[in-house]
C-alpha positions as CSV (number, residue, x, y, z in Angstrom):
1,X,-113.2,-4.9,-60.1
2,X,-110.3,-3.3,-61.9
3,X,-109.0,0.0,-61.0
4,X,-108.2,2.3,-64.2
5,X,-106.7,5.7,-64.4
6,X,-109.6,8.8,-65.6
7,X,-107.4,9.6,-68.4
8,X,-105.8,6.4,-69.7
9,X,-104.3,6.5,-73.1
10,X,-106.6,5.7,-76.1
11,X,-105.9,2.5,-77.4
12,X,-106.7,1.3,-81.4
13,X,-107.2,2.8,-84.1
14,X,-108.3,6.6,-84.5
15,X,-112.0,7.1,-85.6
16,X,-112.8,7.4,-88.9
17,X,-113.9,10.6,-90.6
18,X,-116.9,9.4,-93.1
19,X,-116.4,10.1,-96.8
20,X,-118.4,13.0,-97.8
21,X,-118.0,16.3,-98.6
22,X,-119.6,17.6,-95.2
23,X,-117.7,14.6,-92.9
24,X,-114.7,15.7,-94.4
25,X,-115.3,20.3,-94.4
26,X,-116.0,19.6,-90.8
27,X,-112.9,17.0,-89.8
28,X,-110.7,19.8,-91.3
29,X,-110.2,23.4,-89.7
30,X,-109.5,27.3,-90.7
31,X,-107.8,27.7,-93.6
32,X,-108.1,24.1,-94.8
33,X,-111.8,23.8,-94.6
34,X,-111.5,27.0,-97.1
35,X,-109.5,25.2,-99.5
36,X,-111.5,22.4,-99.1
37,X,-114.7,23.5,-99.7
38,X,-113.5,26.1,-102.7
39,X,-111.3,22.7,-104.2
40,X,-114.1,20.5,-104.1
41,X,-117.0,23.2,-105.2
42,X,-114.8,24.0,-108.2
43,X,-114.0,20.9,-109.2
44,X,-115.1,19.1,-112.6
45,X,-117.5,15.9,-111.6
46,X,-114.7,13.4,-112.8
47,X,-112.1,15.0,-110.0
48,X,-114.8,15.9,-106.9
49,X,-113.6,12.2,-105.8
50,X,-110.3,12.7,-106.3
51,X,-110.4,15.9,-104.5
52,X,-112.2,13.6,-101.9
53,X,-109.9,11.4,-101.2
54,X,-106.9,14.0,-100.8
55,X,-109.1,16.0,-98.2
56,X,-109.9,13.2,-96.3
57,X,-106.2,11.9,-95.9
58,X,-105.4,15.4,-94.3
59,X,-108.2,15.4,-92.6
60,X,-107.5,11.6,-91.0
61,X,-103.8,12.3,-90.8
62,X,-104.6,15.5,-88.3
63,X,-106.8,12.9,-86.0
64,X,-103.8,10.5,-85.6
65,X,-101.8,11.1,-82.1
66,X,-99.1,13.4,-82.5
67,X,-99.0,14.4,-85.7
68,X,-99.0,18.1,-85.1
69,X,-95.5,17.3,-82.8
70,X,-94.6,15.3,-85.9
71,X,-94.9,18.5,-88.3
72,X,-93.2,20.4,-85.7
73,X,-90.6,18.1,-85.3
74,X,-90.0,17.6,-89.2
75,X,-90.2,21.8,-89.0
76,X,-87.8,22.3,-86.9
77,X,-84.9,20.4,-88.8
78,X,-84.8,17.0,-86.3
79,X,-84.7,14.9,-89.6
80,X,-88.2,13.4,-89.1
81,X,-90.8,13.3,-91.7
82,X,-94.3,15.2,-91.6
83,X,-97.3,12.7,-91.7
84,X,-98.2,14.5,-94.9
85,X,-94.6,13.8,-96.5
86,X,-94.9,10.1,-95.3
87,X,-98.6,10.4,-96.7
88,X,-97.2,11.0,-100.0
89,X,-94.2,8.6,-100.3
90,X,-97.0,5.8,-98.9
91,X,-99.5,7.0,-102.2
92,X,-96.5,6.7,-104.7
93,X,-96.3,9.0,-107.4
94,X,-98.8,11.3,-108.5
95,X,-101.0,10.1,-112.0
């Protein structure tokens, strides 16, 4: 028998949030669900997807561990990115 501490550091890869439109309104939070929901509701057929698949990277980017000290960090002038920044530069330019 092993001993373990109650509250030992997740290890691996953070969950997934499903791809759908309700998976990803409920990942997100306050104002961003709004945008969200009013992005994706308003958008032509073509560009729900891409709407989508911007959502969902916010929405996966605010599970991952310390990303809000991240954005605080990057706020706050210590010269580090913000996930979403990083997020961005990983996608490449916009088509």
């Amino acid at each position: 028998m092993t001993a373990q501490p109650e509250d030992a550091p997740r290890r691996g890869p953070t969950a997934s949030v499903p791809h759908t439109i309700n998976a990803i309104g409920e990942a997100l939070s306050g104002a961003d669900r709004a945008r969200f929901y009013s992005e994706v509701l308003a958008a032509e057929e073509a560009d729900v997807a891409a709407v989508m698949r911007r959502w969902w990277k916010t929405a996966m980017l605010n599970r991952a561990p310390g990303a809000e000290t991240s954005r605080e960090n990057a706020a706050g002038g210590r010269r580090l990115v913000a996930v979403e920044d990083l997020a961005a530069r990983l996608e490449g330019p916009a088509r």
